[in-house]
C-alpha positions, 0 to 999 in steps of 0.5 A: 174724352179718352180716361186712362185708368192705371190700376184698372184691374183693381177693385176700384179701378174696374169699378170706376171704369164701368162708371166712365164707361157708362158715362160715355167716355173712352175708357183704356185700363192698366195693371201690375197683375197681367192675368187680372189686367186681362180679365178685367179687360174681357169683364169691362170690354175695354182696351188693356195696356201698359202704364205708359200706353194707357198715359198716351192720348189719354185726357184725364189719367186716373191713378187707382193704385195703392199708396205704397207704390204710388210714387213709383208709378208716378215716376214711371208715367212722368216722362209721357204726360203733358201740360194738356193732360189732368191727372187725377189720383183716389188714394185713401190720404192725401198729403202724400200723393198731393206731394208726390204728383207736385214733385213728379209732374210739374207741368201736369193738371193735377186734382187729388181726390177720394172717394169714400165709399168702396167698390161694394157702391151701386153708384155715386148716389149719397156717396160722399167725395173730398176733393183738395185742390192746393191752387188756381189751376186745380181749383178749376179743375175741382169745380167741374169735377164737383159739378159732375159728381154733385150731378149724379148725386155725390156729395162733394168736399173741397178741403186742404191735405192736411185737413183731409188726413187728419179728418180720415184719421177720425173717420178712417183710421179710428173707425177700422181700429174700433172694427178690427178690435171688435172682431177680434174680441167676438173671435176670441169667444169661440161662439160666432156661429151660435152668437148669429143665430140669435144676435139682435139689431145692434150685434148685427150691425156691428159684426157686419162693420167689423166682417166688412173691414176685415174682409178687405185688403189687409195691405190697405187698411195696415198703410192707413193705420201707419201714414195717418197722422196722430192716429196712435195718440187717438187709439191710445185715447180709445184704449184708455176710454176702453179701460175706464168703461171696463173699470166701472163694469169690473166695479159694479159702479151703476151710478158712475156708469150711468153718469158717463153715458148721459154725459156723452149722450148729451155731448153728441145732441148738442153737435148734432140735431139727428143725433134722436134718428139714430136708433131709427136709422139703424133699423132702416141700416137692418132692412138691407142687412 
C-alpha cells in the first residue's frame, strides 16, 4: 500500500511517515518548505515530491498540514484524487476540515482523524485517538482504521465533529489557555532560574506543562484558541474562577478557602473513581521528568 503524506515535512508528518514506514508501507512525502522537504527526505529515506505527485498512485493521502491552509491544499490535490483513494486528515478541530473535504472531494473516501498526542510520542502505545466519521462509507473506514490502531496499543474514539470540537475546547483549548498563563505569570517574577533550583513535585510538573506548550508552534496553538467553539465563554468562567480563589486569599478567608476546595474536591471523586490516584501518579509523571 502506497501512503502520500502531504506535509511530510512537518513534525507530525515526519513523525507518522517513520510509524508507516516502519509498518511496511510506501511512504512518499511532501512540503510547502523545499529545504526541510528535502531533509526530511534524506532523515526518513523516503521519496519527496509535489503535493499533486504525492496524490497520484497514492492509496491513502494523509493531510499533515495545518488548518489555516487546509482548504487551499484540498482545492489543490482535488482534481487528482479518485473514487478509490481515502483521504485521511490529523488537524487538531474537526467541523472545519470535515466540511471542507465534503465540499472539495465529493467522490473521495474521507476519515477525519486526530491524534492527540505530539510528535514527542515514541509510539501509538496509550496514545489516545478521536476519529468522526459522518456516514457509512467513512464509518467503514473507521472501523479498520481502529483496529489497526487499537492493535498497536492506541486507544480509540468514535465521535461527531461537533462533539469533537467542543470537547477539544475543554481538553485542548482551556488546558493551553491554563499552560500560557502559568508561564507568563512564573515569567513576569523574575526568578525562574532560582525558582528551579528548588521547585518541589507540583512546581515541576507544572513549569513542564506550561514550557511544553509554550515551546511550540505559536501559529498553532493562536488557531485553536480562535476556531474552538465557546472557548472564550470558557476562559471567561476561568478568569472569574481566578479572581474569586484570588479574593479569598487577598481576604484571608481560611474557612471560605477551605469550604471551596472540599467542595470541588468532592466534585471530582464523584465522577471519577481514580480521582485517590492522583497525587501518586504525578509522582510516577516526576520519574520521567
Amino acid at each position: 500500500m502506497k501512503i502520500a503524506i502531504i506535509g511530510g515535512s512537518g513534525r507530525m508528518g515526519k513523525w507518522f511517515a517513520h510509524l508507516l514506514k516502519k509498518e511496511g508501507f510506501e511512504v512518499v512525502i511532501s512540503g510547502r518548505d523545499k529545504v526541510r522537504l528535502r531533509a526530511a527526505q534524506e532523515e526518513l529515506g523516503v521519496q519527496a515530491v509535489s503535493n499533486t505527485d504525492a496524490v497520484r498512485n497514492a492509496d491513502v493521502i494523509l493531510l499533515s498540514v495545518d488548518i489555516d491552509s487546509f482548504e487551499d491544499v484540498v482545492k489543490e490535490i482535488s482534481p487528482r484524487v479518485d473514487s478509490q483513494q481515502i483521504v485521511v486528515d490529523i488537524t487538531s478541530t474537526k467541523e472545519f476540515p470535515v466540511e471542507t473535504l465534503h465540499r472539495h472531494l465529493r467522490t473521495a473516501n474521507i476519515l477525519a482523524t486526530h491524534p492527540l498526542f505530539g510528535p514527542g510520542a515514541r509510539d501509538l502505545a496509550n496514545q489516545n485517538f478521536a476519529l468522526t466519521p459522518t456516514n457509512e462509507i467513512e464509518n467503514t473506514i473507521a472501523q479498520k482504521a481502529r483496529k489497526f490502531l487499537e492493535s498497536k496499543g492506541a486507544r480509540v474514539t468514535l465521535m461527531a465533529p461537533r462533539e469533537h470540537d467542543e470537547m477539544m475546547t475543554i481538553v485542548l483549548g482551556l488546558a493551553h489557555f491554563v499552560a500560557i498563563l502559568a508561564a507568563d505569570t512564573l515569567a513576569s517574577t523574575g526568578k525562574l532560574p532560582a525558582s528551579k533550583t528548588v521547585g518541589g513535585s507540583t512546581y515541576r510538573v507544572l513549569t513542564t506543562l506550561a514550557e511544553s506548550v509554550i515551546s511550540e508552534d505559536p501559529n498553532l496553538y493562536a488557531t485553536l484558541q480562535m476556531r474552538l467553539p465557546g472557548l472564550s465563554d470558557l476562559e471567561d468562567i476561568f478568569l472569574r474562577n481566578a479572581v474569586a480563589w484570588a479574593d479569598l486569599v487577598k481576604s484571608r478567608d481560611r474557612q471560605g478557602f477551605s469550604e471551596r476546595l472540599l467542595a470541588l474536591k468532592e466534585k471530582y471523586a464523584k465522577n471519577n473513581v481514580d480521582f485517590g490516584q492522583a497525587y501518586s501518579n504525578m509522582y510516577k509523571i516526576m520519574e520521567w521528568l
